[in-house]
C-alpha positions as protocol buffer text, in pm:
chain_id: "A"
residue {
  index: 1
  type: UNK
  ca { x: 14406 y: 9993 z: 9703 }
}
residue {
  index: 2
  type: UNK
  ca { x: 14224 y: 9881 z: 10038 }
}
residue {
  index: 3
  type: UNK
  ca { x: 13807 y: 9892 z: 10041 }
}
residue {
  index: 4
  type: UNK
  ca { x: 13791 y: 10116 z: 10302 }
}
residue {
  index: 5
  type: UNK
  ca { x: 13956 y: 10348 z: 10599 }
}
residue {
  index: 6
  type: UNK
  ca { x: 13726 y: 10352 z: 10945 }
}
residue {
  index: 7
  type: UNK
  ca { x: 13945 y: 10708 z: 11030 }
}
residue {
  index: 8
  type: UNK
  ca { x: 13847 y: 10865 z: 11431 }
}
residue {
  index: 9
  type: UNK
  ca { x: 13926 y: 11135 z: 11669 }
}
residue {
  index: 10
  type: UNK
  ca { x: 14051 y: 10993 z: 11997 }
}
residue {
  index: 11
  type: UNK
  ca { x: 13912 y: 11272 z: 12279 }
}
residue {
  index: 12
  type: UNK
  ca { x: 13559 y: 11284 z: 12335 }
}
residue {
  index: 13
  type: UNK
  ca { x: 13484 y: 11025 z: 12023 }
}
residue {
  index: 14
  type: UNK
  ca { x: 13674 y: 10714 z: 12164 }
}
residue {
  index: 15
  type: UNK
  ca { x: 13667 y: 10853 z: 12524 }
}
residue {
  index: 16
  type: UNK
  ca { x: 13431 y: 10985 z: 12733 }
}
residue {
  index: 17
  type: UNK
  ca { x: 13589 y: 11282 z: 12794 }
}
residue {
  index: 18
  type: UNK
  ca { x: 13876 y: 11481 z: 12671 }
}
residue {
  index: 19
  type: UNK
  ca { x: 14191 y: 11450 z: 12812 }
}
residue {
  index: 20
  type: UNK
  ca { x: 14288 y: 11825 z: 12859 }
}
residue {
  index: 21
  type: UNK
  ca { x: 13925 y: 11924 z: 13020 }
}
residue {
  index: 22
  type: UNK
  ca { x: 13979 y: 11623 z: 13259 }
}
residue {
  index: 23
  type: UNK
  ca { x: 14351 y: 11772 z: 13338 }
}
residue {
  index: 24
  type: UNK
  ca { x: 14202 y: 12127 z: 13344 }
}
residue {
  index: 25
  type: UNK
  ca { x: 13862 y: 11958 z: 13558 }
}
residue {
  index: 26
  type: UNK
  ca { x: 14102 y: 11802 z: 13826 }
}
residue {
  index: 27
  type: UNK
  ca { x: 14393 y: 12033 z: 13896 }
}
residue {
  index: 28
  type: UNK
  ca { x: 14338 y: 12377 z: 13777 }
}
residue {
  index: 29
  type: UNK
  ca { x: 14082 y: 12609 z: 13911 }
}
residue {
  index: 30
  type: UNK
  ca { x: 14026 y: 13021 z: 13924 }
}
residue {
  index: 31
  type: UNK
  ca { x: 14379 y: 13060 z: 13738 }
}
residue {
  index: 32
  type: UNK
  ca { x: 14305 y: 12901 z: 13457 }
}
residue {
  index: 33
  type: UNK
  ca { x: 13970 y: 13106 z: 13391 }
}
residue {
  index: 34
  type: UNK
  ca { x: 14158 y: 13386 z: 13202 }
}
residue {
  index: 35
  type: UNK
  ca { x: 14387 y: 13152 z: 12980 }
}
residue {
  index: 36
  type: UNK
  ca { x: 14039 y: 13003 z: 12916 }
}
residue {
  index: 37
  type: UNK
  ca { x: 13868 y: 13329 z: 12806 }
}
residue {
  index: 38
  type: UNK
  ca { x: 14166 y: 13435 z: 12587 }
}
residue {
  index: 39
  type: UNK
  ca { x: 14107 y: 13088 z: 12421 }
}
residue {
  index: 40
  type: UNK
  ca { x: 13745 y: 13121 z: 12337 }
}
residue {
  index: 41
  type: UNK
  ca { x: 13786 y: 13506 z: 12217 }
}
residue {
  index: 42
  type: UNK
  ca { x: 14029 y: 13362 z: 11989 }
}
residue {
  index: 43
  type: UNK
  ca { x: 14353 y: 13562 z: 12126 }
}
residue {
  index: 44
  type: UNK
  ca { x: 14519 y: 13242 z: 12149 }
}
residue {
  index: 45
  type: UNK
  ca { x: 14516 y: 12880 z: 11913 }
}
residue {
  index: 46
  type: UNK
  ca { x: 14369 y: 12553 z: 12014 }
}
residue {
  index: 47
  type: UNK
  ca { x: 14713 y: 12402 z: 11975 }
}
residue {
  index: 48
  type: UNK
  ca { x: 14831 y: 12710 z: 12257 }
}
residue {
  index: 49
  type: UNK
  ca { x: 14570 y: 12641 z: 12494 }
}
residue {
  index: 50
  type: UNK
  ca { x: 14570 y: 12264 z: 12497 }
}
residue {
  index: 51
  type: UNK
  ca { x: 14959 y: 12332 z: 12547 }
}
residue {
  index: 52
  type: UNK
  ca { x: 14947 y: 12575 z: 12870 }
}
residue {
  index: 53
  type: UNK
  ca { x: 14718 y: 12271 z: 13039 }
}
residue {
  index: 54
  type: UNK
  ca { x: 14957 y: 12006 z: 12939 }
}
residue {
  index: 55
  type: UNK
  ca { x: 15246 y: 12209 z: 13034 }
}
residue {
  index: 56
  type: UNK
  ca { x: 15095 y: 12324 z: 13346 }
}
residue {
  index: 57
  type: UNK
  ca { x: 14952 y: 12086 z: 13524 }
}
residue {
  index: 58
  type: UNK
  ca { x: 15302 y: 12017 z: 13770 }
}
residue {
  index: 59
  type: UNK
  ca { x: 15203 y: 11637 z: 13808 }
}
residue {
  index: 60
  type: UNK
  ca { x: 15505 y: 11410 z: 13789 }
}
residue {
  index: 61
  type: UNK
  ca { x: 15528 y: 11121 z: 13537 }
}
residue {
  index: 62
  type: UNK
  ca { x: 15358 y: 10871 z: 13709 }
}
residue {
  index: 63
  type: UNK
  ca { x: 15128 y: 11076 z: 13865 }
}
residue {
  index: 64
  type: UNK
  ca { x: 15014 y: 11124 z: 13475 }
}
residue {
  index: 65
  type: UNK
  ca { x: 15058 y: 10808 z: 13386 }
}
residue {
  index: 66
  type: UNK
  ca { x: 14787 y: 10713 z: 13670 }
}
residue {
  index: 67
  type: UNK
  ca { x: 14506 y: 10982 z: 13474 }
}
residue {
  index: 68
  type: UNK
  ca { x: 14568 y: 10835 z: 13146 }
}
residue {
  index: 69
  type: UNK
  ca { x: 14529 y: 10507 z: 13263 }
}
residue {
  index: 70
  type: UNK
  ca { x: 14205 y: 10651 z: 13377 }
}
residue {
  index: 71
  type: UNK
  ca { x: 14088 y: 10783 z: 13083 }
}
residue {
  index: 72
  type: UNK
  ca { x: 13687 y: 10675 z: 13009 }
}
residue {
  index: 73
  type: UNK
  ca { x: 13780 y: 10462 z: 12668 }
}
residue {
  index: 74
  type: UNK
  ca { x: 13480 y: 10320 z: 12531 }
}
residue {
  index: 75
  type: UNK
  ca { x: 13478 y: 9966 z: 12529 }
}
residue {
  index: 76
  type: UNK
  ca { x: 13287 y: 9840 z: 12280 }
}
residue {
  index: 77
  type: UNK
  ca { x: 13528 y: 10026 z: 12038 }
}
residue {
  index: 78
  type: UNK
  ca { x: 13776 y: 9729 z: 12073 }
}
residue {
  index: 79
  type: UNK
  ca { x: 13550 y: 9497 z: 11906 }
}
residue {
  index: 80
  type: UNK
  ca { x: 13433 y: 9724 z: 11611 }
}
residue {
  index: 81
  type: UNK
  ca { x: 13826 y: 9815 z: 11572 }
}
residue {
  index: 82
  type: UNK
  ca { x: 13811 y: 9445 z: 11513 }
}
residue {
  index: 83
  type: UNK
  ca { x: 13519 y: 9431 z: 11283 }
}
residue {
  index: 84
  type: UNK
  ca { x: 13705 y: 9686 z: 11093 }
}
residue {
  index: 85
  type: UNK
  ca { x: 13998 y: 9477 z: 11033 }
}
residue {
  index: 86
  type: UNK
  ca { x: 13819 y: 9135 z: 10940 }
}
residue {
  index: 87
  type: UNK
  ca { x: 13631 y: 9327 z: 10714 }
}
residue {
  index: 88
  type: UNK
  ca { x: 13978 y: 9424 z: 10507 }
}
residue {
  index: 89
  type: UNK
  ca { x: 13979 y: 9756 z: 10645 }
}
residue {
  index: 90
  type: UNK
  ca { x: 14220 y: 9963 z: 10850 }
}
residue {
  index: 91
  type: UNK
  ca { x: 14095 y: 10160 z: 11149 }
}
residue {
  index: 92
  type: UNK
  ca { x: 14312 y: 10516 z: 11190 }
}
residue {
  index: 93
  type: UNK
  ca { x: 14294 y: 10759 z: 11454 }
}
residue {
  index: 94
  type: UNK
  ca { x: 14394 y: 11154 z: 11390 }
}
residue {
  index: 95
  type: UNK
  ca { x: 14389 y: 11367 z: 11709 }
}
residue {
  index: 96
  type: UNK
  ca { x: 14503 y: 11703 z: 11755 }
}
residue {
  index: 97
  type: UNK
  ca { x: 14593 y: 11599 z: 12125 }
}
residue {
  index: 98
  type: UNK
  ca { x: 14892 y: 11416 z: 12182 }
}
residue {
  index: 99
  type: UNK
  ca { x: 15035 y: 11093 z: 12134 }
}
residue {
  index: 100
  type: UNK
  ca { x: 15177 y: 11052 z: 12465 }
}
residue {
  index: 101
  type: UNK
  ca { x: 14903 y: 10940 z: 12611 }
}
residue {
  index: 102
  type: UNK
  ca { x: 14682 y: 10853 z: 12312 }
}
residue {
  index: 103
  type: UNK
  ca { x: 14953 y: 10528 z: 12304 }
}
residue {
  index: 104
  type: UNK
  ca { x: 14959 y: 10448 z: 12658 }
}
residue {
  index: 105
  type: UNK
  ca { x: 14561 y: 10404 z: 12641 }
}
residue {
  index: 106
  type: UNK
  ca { x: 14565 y: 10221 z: 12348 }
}
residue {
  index: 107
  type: UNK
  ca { x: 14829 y: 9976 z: 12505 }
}
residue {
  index: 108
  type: UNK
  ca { x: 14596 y: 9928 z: 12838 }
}
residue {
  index: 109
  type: UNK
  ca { x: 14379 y: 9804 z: 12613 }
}
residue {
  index: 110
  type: UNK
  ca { x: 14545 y: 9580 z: 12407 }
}
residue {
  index: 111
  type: UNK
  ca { x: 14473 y: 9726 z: 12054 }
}
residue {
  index: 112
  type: UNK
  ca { x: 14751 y: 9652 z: 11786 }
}
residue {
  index: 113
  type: UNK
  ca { x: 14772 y: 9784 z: 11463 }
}
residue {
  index: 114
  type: UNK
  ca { x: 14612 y: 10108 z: 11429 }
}
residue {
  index: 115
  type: UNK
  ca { x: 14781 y: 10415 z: 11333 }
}
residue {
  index: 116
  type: UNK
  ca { x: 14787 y: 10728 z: 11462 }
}
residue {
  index: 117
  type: UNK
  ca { x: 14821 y: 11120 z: 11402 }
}
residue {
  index: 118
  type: UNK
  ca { x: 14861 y: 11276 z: 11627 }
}
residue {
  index: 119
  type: UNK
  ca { x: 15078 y: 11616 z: 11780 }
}
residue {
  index: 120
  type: UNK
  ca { x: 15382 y: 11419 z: 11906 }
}
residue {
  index: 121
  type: UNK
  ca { x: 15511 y: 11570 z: 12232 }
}
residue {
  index: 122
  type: UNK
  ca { x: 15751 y: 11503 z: 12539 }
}
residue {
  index: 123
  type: UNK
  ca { x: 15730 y: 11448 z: 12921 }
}
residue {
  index: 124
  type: UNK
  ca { x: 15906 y: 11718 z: 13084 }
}
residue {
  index: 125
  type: UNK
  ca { x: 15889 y: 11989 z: 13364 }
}
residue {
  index: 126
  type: UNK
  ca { x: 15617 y: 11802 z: 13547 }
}
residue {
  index: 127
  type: UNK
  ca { x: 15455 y: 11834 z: 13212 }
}
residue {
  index: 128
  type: UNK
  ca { x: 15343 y: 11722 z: 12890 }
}
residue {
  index: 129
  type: UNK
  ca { x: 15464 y: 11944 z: 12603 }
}
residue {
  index: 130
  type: UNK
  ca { x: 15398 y: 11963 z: 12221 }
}
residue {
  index: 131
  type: UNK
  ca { x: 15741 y: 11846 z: 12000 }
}
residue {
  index: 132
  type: UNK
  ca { x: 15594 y: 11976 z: 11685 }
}
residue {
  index: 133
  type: UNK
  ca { x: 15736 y: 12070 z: 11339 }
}
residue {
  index: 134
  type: UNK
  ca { x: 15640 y: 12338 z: 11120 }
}
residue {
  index: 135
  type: UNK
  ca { x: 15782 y: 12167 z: 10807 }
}
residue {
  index: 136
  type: UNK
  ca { x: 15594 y: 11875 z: 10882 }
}
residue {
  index: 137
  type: UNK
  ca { x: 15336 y: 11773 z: 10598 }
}
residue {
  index: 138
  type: UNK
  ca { x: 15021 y: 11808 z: 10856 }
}
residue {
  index: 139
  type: UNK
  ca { x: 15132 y: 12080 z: 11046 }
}
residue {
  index: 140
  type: UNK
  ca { x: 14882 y: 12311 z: 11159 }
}
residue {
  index: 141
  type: UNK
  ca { x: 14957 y: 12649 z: 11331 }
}
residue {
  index: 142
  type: UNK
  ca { x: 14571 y: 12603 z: 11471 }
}
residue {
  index: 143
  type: UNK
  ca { x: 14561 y: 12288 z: 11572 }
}
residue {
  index: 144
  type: UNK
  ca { x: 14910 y: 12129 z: 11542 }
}
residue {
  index: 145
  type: UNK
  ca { x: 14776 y: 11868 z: 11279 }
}
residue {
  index: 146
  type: UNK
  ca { x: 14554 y: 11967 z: 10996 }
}
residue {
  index: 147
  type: UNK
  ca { x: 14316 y: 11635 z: 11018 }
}
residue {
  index: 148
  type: UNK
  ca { x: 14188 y: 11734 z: 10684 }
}
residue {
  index: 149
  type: UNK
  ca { x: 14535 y: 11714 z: 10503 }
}
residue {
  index: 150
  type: UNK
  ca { x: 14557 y: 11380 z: 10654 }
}
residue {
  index: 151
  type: UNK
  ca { x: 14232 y: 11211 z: 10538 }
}
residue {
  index: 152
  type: UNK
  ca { x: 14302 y: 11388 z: 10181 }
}
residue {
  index: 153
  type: UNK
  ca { x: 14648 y: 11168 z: 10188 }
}
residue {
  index: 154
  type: UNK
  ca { x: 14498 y: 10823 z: 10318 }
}
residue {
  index: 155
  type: UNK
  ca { x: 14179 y: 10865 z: 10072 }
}
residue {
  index: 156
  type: UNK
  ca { x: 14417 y: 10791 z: 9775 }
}
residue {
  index: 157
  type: UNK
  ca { x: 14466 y: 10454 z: 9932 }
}
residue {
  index: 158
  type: UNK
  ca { x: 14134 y: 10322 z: 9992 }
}
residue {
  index: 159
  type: UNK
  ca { x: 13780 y: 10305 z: 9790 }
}
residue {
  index: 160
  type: UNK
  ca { x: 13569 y: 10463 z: 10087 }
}
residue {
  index: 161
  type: UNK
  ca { x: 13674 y: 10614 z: 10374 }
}
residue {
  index: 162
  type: UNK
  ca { x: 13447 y: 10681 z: 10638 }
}
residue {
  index: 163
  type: UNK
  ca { x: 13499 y: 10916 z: 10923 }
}
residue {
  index: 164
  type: UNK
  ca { x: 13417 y: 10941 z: 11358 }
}
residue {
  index: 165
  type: UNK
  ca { x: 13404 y: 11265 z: 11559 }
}
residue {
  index: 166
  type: UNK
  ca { x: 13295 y: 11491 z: 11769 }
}
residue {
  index: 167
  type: UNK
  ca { x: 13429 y: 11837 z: 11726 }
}
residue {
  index: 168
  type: UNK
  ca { x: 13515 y: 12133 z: 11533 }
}
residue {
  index: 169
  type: UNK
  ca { x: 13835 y: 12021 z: 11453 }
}
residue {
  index: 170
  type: UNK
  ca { x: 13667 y: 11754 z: 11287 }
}
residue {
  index: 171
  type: UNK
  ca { x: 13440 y: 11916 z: 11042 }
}
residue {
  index: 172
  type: UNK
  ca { x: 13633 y: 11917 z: 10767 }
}
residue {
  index: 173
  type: UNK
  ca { x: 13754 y: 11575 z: 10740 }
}
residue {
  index: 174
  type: UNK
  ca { x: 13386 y: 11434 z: 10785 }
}
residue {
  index: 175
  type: UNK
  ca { x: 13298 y: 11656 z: 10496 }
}
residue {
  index: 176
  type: UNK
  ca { x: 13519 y: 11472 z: 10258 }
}
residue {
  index: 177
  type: UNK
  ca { x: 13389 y: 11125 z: 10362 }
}
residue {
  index: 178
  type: UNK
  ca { x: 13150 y: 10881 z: 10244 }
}
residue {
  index: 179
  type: UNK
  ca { x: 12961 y: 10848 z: 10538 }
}
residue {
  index: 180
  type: UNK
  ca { x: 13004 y: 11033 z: 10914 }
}
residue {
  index: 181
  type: UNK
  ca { x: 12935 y: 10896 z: 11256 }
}
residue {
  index: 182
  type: UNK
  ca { x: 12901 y: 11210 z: 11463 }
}
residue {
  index: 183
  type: UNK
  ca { x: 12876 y: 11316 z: 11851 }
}
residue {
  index: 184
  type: UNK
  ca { x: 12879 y: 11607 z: 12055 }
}
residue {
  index: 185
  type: UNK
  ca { x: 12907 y: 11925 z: 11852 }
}
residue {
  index: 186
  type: UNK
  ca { x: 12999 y: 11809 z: 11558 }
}
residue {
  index: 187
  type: UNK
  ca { x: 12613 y: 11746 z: 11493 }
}
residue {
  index: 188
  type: UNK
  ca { x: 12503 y: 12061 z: 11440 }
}
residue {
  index: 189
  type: UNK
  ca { x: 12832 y: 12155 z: 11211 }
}
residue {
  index: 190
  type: UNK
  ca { x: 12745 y: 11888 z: 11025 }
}
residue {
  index: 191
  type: UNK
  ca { x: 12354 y: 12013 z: 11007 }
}
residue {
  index: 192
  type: UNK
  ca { x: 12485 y: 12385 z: 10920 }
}
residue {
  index: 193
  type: UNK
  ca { x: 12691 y: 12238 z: 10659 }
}
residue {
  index: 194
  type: UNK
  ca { x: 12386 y: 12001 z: 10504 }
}
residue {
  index: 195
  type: UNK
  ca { x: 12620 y: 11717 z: 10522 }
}
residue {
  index: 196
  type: UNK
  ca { x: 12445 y: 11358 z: 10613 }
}
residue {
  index: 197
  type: UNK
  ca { x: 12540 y: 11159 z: 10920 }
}
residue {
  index: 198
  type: UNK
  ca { x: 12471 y: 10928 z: 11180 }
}
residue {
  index: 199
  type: UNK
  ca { x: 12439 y: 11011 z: 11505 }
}
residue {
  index: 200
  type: UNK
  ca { x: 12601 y: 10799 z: 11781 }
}
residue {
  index: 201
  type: UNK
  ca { x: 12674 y: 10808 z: 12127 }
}
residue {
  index: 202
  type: UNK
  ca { x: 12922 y: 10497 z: 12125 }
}
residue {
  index: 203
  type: UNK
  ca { x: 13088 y: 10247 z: 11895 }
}
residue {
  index: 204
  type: UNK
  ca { x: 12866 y: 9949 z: 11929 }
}
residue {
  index: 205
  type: UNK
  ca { x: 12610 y: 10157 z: 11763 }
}
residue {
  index: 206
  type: UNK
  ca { x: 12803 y: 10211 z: 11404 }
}
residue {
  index: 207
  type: UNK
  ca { x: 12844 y: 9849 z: 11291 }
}
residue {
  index: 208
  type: UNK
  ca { x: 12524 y: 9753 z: 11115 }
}
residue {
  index: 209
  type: UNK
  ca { x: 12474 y: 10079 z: 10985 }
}
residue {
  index: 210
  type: UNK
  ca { x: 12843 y: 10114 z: 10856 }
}
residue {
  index: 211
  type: UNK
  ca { x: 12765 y: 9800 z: 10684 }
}
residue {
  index: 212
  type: UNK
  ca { x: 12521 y: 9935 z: 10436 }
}
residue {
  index: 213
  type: UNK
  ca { x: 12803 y: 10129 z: 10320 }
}
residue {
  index: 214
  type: UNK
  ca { x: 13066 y: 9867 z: 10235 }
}
């Protein structure tokens, strides 16, 4: 058994923004306002939604290639991914976006030997589109991945596991963690909920005060 699991969510925790609102930002504009309401009344899932943008957005493959390389990653999360791993533990990401171009950002910027969960998917159709399986173990007919079934398989491995993010999607992990770093709107789930966590806007932050807990 490992000491400990760093585990994060990639958009909006990692990156400045997430990738589908920066998709749906740039190239969509009135049409998209009723596939947006339909979303937030709850007439259609997360993983639907995030899929109709991807699918959408009728940019070619280096046209997309050219927004995920501009993705906002925050930098100082390089060296605590570092940290992490001189410290004996293993930094994990679990997304419920997708891994084609959660692995193209982590390549720009040179980080090795992290794993990821994420909603695999395929470039096609001017398009990014979800390649998922309902038999998989994490499957989620929400979100694609159930990040909670994840972090309930890697805790078996590791004496703490401690958890980043910034989201609803994210509320459940975090509750089964020893400690939280939260963003965003996660905060206040995490307030409703009475769990404790740390607030932080970026990674350089969490260091020392992970620390306490190893």
């Amino acid at each position: 058994m490992k000491d400990f699991a760093f585990i994060s969510d990639f958009d909006g925790t990692l990156t400045k923004k997430d990738f589908y609102k920066i998709l749906s930002d740039t190239y969509y504009k009135e049409e998209l306002s009723p596939i947006f309401k339909s979303w937030k009344n709850g007439e259609m899932k997360d993983r639907e939604y995030l899929n109709y943008v991807f699918n959408n957005v009728n940019r070619n493959e280096e046209e997309l290639l050219e927004d995920i390389l501009n993705i906002a990653f925050d930098p100082t999360a390089i060296a605590f991914i570092d940290k992490v791993k001189a410290a004996g533990g293993d930094f994990i990401i679990i997304s419920a976006g997708t891994n084609y171009y959660i692995d193209k950002v982590l390549e720009k910027n040179h980080i090795e030997g992290v794993d990821v969960y994420s909603n695999k998917s395929v470039f096609k159709d001017n398009g990014i589109h979800f390649d998922l399986n309902e038999h998989d173990e994490f499957y989620s007919d929400l979100y694609g991945i159930d990040k909670l079934i994840v972090v309930e398989k890697l805790k078996v491995n590791y004496k703490k596991n401690f958890y980043a993010g910034d989201s609803t999607p994210d509320l459940k992990p975090a509750l089964i963690s020893d400690a939280v770093f939260a963003k965003g709107k996660l905060v206040n789930l995490l307030k409703e909920k009475n769990k404790d966590f740390i607030e932080f806007e970026n990674f350089s932050e969490i260091w020392d005060k992970l620390k306490i807990h190893l």
